[in-house]
Residue, then its C-alpha position, 0 to 999 in steps of 0.5 A: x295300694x292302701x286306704x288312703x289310696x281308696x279315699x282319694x280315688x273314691x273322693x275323685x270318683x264322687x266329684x259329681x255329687x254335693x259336699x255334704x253328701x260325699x262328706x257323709x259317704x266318706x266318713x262312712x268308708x273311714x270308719x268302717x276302716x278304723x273300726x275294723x282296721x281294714x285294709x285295702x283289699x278287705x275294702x274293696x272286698x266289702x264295698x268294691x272299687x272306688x269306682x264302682x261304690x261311687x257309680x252305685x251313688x252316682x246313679x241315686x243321684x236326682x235327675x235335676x242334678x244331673x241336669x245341672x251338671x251337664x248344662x254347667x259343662x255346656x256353658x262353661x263350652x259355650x263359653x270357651x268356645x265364644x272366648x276362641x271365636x273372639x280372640x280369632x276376630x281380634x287376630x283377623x282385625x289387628x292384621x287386617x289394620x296392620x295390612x290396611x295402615x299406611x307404611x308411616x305417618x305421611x304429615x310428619x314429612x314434606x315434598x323434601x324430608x319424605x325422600x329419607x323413607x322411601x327406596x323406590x328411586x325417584x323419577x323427574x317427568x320433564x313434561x309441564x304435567x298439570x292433571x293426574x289421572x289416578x286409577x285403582x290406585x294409592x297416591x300421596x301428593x306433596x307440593x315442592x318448590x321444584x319446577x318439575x313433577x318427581x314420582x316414586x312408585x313401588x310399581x312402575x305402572x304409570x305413563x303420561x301423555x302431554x301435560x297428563x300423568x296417568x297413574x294405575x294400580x299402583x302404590x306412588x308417593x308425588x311431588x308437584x310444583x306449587x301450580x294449579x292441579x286436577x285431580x281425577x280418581x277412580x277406585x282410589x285412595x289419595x292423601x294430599x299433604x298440604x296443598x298450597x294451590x288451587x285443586x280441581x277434583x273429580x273422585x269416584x268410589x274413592x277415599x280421599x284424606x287431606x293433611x292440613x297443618x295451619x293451611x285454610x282451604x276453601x272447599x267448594x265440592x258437589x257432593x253424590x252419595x258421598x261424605x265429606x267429615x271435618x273439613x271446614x271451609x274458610x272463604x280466602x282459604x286455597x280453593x280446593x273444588x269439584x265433585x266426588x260421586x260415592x266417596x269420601x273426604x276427610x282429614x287425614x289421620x294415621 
């Protein structure tokens, strides 16, 4: 160890008090050592360790700067720890969105090119069907020219009885014929892609979107406790009607 050794851990030592004052303390120790050409152990003989010369300065020190320094350390704290809580809320609402966002953008298909995204195999109910009962679960309803309803579920939980098809906490993308439909949902979420005949919709506690494009709709809905946003109603537009209880009914938006 050497001088310069006790300067720099003496300076280290005196980092809780101003500038000016360890300026001052510091250029006392190092003319002490040019003027007596001290060494290292006849320093720490004459004032002590780095250590213990800053703690009798340090203890000089005004209580309010003291005072300062530790509300300075409890800000900067606070603050760290505020920057920690926002990140993790960021964190928990990207995977929230990411868990909550449909697996692609449902407008930029139709009842034909929709096939090309979807693994789940497709199933042709023969059954004229002409009302869905959609349950506690998420639906995309496309409109073909095919005289048959087709589904494709990730879970088969679905049966129809005569011309209804009941859909149940399950997640199906579904092709009907271009004829009129009555919709009933409950605690879902449904998404109706161009609808090109009359609709008929019973909803409650439950989100419904509808895609569009250049299509005009007619929207004749009662509305209890619920919103319905965007949507604008043209007269000779496809009649689209019925009541929604508690739930919502906009545009559809990726």
């Amino acid at each position: 160890m050497n001088t310069q050794d006790y300067i720099k851990e003496l300076r280290k030592q005196l980092s809780g008090l101003d500038n000016d004052k360890t300026k001052n303390i510091i250029k006392e120790i190092e003319s002490y050592i040019e003027e007596s050409n001290a060494t290292y152990e006849i320093i720490v003989e004459r004032f002590g360790t780095p250590a213990l010369l800053a703690e009798g300065y340090l203890e000089d020190m005004p209580t309010t700067n003291k005072r300062d320094k530790n509300r300075s350390i409890i800000k900067r704290t606070l603050l760290i720890m505020l920057g920690f809580f926002l990140l993790a809320i960021a964190i928990i609402l990207f995977v929230f969105y990411k868990m909550t966002q449909d697996p692609f953008d449902y407008s930029k298909y139709t009842a034909t090119t929709v096939e090309q995204k979807l693994k789940s195999p497709w199933v042709t109910i023969d059954n004229n069907i002409n009302k869905i009962n959609i349950n506690q679960s998420q639906s995309v309803i496309y409109w073909s020219n095919d005289n048959k309803l087709q589904i494709s579920c990730k879970r088969d939980k679905y049966k129809q009885e005569e011309n209804t098809l009941f859909i149940k906490q399950s997640r199906c993308i579904i092709k009907v014929p271009k004829q009129n439909l009555d919709l009933k949902i409950l605690q879902a979420k449904v998404v109706l892609v161009t609808p090109t005949k009359e609709l008929n919709i019973n909803a409650e506690q439950s989100h419904i979107s509808i895609v569009e494009k250049n299509n005009q709709y007619n929207y004749s809905i009662i509305k209890k406790q619920s919103d319905i946003n965007n949507l604008k109603s043209k007269e000779n537009g496809i009649l689209i009607k019925g009541t929604l209880s508690q739930s919502d009914f906009d545009l559809y938006k990726y």
